[in-house]
N, C-alpha and C positions, 0 to 999 in steps of 0.2 A: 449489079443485079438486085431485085427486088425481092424482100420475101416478105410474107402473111403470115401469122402465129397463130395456131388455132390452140385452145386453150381449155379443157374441162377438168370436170373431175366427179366421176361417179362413183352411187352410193357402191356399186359393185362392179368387182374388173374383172375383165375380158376372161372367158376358158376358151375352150374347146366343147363345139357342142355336136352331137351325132346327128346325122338324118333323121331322126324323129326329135328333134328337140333338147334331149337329156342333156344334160351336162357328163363330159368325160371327166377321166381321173385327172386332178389336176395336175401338173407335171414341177410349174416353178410358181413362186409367188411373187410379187411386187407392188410398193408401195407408192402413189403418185405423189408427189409435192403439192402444194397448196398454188391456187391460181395466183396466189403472188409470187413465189417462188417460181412456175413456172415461166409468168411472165419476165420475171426478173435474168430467166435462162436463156428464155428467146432473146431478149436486148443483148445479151453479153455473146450469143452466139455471132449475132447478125455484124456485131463490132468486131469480133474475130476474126472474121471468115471476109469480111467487106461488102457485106450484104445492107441494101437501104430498107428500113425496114416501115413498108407503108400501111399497114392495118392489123388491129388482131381483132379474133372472133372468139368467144366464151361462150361455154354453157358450162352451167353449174349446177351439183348435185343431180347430172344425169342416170335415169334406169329405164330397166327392159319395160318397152312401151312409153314411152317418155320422150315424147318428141321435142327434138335438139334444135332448137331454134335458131343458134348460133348458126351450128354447123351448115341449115338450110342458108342464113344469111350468102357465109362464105362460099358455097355452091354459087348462089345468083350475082355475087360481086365478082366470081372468077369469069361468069357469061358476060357480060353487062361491063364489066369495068375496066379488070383487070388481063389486059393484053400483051402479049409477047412475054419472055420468058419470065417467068414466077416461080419462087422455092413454096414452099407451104414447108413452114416447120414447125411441128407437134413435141411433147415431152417424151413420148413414149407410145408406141402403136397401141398401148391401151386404152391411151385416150379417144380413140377411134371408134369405139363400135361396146355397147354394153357385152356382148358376145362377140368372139373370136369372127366369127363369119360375118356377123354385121360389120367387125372394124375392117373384114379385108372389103365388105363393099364398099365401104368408105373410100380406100385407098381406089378400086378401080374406077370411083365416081370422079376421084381429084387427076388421077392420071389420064382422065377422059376427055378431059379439061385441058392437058398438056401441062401440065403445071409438074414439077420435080417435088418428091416429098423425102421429108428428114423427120429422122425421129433421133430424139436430145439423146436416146437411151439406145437403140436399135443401130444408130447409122442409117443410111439412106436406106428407103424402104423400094426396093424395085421387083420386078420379077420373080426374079434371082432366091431373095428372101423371104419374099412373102410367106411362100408356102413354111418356111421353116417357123415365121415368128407364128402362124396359126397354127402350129404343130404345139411349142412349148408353152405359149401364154397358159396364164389359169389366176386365177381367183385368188387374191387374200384372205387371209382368214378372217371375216368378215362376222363372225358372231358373238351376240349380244352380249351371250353367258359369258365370255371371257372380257367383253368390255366393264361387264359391270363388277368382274369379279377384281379386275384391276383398280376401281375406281373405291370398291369397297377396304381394298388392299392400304391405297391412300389414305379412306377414312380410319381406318385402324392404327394408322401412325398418324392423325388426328391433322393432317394437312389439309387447308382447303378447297373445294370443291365448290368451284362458281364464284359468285359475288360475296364476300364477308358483309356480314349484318354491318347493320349502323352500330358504330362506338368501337369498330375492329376495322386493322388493314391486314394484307397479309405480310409477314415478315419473313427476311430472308429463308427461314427454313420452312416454309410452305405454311405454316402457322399460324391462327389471329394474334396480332400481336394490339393493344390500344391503339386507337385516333382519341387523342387525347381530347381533343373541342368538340369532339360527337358524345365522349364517354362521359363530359362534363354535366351533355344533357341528359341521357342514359341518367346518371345519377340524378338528377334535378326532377324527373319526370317521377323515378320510382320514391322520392322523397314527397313530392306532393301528392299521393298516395297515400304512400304510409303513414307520413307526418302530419300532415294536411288535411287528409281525411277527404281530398278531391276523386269524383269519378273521374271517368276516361273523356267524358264530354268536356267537364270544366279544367282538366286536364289540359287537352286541345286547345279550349278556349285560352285557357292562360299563356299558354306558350306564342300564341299567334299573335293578341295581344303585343305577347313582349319581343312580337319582332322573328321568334325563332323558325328556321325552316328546317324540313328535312332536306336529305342527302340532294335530294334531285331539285332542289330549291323552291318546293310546293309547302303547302299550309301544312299543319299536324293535322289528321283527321280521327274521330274514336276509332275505326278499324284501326290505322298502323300504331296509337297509341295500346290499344288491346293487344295486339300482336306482340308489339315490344314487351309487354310484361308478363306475357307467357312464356318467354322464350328464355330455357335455362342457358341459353350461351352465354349470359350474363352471368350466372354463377361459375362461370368457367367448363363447361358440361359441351361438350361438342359432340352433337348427334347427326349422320348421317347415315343414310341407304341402311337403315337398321342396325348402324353399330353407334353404339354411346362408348364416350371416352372421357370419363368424369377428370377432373381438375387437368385439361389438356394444354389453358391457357388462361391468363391472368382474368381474374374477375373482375368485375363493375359493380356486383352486388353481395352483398354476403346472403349463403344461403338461409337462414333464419329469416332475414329480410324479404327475398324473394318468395319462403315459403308464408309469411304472414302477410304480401300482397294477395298470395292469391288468394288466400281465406277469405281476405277481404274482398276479391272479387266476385268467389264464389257466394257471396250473403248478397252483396248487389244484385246480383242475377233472380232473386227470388223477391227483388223489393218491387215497386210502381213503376211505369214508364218506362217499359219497355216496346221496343221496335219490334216487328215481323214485315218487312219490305216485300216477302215472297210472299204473304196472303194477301197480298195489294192486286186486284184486278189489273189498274195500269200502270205495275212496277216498271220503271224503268223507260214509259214513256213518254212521260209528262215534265215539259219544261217550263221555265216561269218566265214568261213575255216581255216582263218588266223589269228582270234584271241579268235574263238570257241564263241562267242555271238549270242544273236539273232539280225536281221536287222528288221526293223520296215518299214511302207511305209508314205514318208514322202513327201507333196506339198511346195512346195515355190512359191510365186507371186511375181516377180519384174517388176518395173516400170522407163524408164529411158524417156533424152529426145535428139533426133538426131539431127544432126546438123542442119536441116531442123526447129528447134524449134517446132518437133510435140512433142508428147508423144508416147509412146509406151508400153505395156507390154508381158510379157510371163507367162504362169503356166510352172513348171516345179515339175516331180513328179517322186522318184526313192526311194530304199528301203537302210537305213542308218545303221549302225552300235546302238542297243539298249540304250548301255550304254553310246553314245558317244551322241547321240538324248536325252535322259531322264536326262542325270547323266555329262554332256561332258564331262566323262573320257576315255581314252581307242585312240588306231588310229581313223584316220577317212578312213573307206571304205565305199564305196555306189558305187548302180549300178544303171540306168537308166531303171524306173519300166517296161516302156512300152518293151524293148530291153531281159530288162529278162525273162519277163513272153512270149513272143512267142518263145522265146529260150527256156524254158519248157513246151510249145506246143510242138514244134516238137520232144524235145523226147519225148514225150507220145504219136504220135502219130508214133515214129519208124522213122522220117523225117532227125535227124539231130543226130551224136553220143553224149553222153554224158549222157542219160539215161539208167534207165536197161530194159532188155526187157521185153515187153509189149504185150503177144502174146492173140489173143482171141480165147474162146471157147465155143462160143455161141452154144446151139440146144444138147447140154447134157442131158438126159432125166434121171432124178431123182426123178421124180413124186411119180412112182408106190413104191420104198420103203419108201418115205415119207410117205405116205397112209399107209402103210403097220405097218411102225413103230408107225402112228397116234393112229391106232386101236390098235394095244399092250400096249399102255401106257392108253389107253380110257377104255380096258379092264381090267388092273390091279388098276388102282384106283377104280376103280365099283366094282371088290371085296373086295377092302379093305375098301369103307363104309361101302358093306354089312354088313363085320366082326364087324364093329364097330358097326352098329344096333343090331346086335347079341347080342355084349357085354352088350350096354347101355339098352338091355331088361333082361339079364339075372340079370342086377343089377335093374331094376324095381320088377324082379323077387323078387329076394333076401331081396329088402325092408320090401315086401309085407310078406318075412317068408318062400319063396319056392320058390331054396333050404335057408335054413337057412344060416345065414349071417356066421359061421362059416365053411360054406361048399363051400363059394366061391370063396376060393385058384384052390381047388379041380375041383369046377363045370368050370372056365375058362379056366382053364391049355388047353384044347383043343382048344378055341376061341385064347386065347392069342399063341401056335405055330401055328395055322393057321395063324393070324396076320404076325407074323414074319418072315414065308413063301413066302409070300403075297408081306413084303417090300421087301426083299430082291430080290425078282424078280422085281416088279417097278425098286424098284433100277439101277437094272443092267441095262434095258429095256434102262432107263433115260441116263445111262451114255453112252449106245450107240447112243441113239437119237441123245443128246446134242453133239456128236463127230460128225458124220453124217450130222446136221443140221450146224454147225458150218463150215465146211469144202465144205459143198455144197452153202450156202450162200454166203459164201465169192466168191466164183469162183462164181458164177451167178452175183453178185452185181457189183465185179469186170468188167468182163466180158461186164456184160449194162452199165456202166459208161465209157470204153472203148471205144465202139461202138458212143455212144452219142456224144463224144470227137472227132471220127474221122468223122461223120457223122452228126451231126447237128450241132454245134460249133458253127456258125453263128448265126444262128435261134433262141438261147438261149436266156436270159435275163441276166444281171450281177448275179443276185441272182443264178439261176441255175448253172452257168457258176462256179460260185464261191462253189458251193455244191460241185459239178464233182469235183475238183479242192482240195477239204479239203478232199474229200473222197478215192481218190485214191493215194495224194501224202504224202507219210510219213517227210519228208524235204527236200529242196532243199541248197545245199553247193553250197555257191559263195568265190571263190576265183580270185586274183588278175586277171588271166588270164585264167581262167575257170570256168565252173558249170556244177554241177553234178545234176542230180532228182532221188531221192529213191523215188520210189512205194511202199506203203501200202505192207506187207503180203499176 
């Protein structure tokens, strides 16, 4: 005999819910296993019992309105494929339907099919039971405030929570315990610092230099070195979800140490040459042609004194090569911010060659099938609760004795190809919408951001300016003696 494993696990399980929707009181709770465990149950079953076990189907992190792709698969593999007698074995009739009533349409979808179904938890699910397992299912306790109040529970007996920083693992008692060849550097990094008298740049630089990587086998960068020496888990101090747990576990730093880096960072922070990446018109989309990087937008303040014995200064601010800015490895190219970014003004606005065209098509009228398509999809889901009202009364029905709970294969087979009637035209409905709405959006979106660019540019604020600007430009390539701007799709 043949069986198919269907396999989920959603954010929330099954209740009982009333003809208007509500949720009823819940009766029992239950926790599902993890889709490896359940997959693991289907195989051990199937070797049990002497079942051949030729396909499984998953969906994962399913919820109410969260359409179950799996589950659709397995529907059109039981039409199309799979013939003659079939088990379909599940973990639990929870896995079936985010609500109780959805999972019993599940089951009269698969029994419609002829296919036999099992649940790992329930026993075979027929008739017979049905109505019983949508009587007791209900909900786990599903809320936040106790997750997080568990997790804060941990943090207070100072166990870890996620990934351990660099220069910690976690040790047997849930604890940072050393990684001794990380902690090495941990030390080395806050000594050229403190010792050394190095920023976070030449920092970077020295480490990369001499070979060193972080955890995931990438360069140092100023961010994760900045990072690293903010972070009092190196004085021993473990801080999570709001609880601090001073001397929790072995230090890397002595606190004195740690507190005289930051002094020291903090008087940096008030010297020259300093970055603002976010008052860069095109942060984040300029790359460098000649060595494929990204360019970063970068300020330098200098200060000299003329011959005249005055002072003088300049700001000066252009977009640098990433790796060369973060990591100083790599050429150094940079362009002069102000130079470049009107230099992709006017291609976008059609002024100057070297963008793509930019053509607009303002005053397209796509209202009336918008409307049109609105009410099709308003229509089709308005039948398909009916149908569900339908269902969830005819199993009121059925509790009650009429028709007999034996008879409600039989009594839904009509409700349930109605149903299926039903999605599959939403469906369609949707996938034209979505196409429709997708391709009309974009040209209108485009189109006003265009207009705005050519026509009010001035008038803007930085923040606007800068919207227009993320929104329409897919990247701009700077090369030695050119620049290009791609447009958005």
């Amino acid at each position: 005999m043949r069986a198919i494993g269907y396999l989920s696990l959603p954010v929330d399980h099954p209740t009982r819910y009333d003809l208007d929707g509500r949720p009823a009181t819940p009766a029992a709770s239950q926790q599902l296993p993890s889709l490896v465990e359940q997959n693991a149950n289907f195989l051990a079953y199937c070797q049990q019992h002497g079942f051949e076990p030729t396909a499984t189907f998953l969906d994962a992190a399913t919820s109410h309105g969260r359409e179950r792709a799996g589950l659709t698969q397995l529907l059109r593999h039981l039409n199309e494929e799979a013939r003659g007698f079939t088990f379909v074995v599940t973990q639990s009739f929870a896995n079936l339907g985010h609500d109780a009533t959805q999972a019993v349409r599940t089951v009269l979808q698969l029994r419609a099919r002829g296919v036999q179904l099992v649940s790992l938890s329930d026993g075979p699910i027929d008739e017979s039971s049905l109505i019983d397992l949508w009587r007791v299912h209900s909900d786990p306790d599903t809320d936040a405030d106790r997750r997080r109040e568990r997790l804060q529970e941990r943090a207070r007996l100072g166990q870890a929570i996620g990934r351990p920083p660099y220069g910690y693992k976690v040790g047997g008692d849930g604890r940072y315990e050393l990684e001794e060849q990380e902690a090495t550097v941990v030390r080395r990094i806050f000594n050229l610092c403190l010792h050394d008298g190095l920023g976070i740049r030449r920092i970077a630089q020295r480490l990369n230099e001499e070979g060193y990587q972080t955890r995931r086998g990438r360069n140092w960068s100023m961010v994760t070195i900045r990072d690293l020496l903010r972070n009092p888990v190196y004085i021993g101090r473990y801080d999570k979800l709001g609880v601090s747990v001073p001397g929790n576990h072995e230090a890397i730093v002595s606190e004195p140490d740690f507190e005289a880096v930051a002094q020291q960072m903090a008087q940096r922070r008030t010297a020259t040459g300093v970055s603002h990446p976010s008052d860069f018109l095109l942060a984040g989309l300029v790359w460098c042609g000649e060595d494929q990087t990204r360019m970063i937008g970068v300020t330098r303040r200098q200060q000299w004194r003329k011959a005249s014995g005055e002072t003088a200064a300049a700001t000066y601010r252009y977009y640098q090569s990433e790796a060369r800015t973060n990591q100083s490895v790599g050429a150094y190219h940079t362009r002069r911010a102000d130079e470049l970014e009107a230099e992709v003004l006017a291609h976008i606005r059609g002024e100057r060659q070297g963008g793509e065209s930019a053509v607009l098509n303002i005053g397209k009228d796509e209202t009336a099938l918008a409307a049109e398509t609105a009410v099709a999809v308003s229509t089709a889901e308005a039948r398909l609760r009916a149908i569900d009202r339908k269902l969830a009364q005819l199993l009121e029905d059925a509790a009650a004795g009429d028709p007999p709970p034996s008879a409600l294969h039989e009594a839904g087979a009509d409700i349930i190809a109605e149903w299926e009637s039903a999605s599959a035209d939403l469906a369609a409905i949707k996938s034209r919408a979505q196409a429709q709405d997708r391709e009309a959006d974009r040209r209108r979106r485009r189109d006003q951001r265009l207009q705005r660019i050519r026509e009010e540019w001035e008038t803007l604020n930085f923040p606007q300016q800068r919207d227009l600007i993320e929104q329409l430009v897919d990247r701009v390539i700077v090369f030695d003696h050119s620049v290009t701007t791609q447009l958005k799709a």
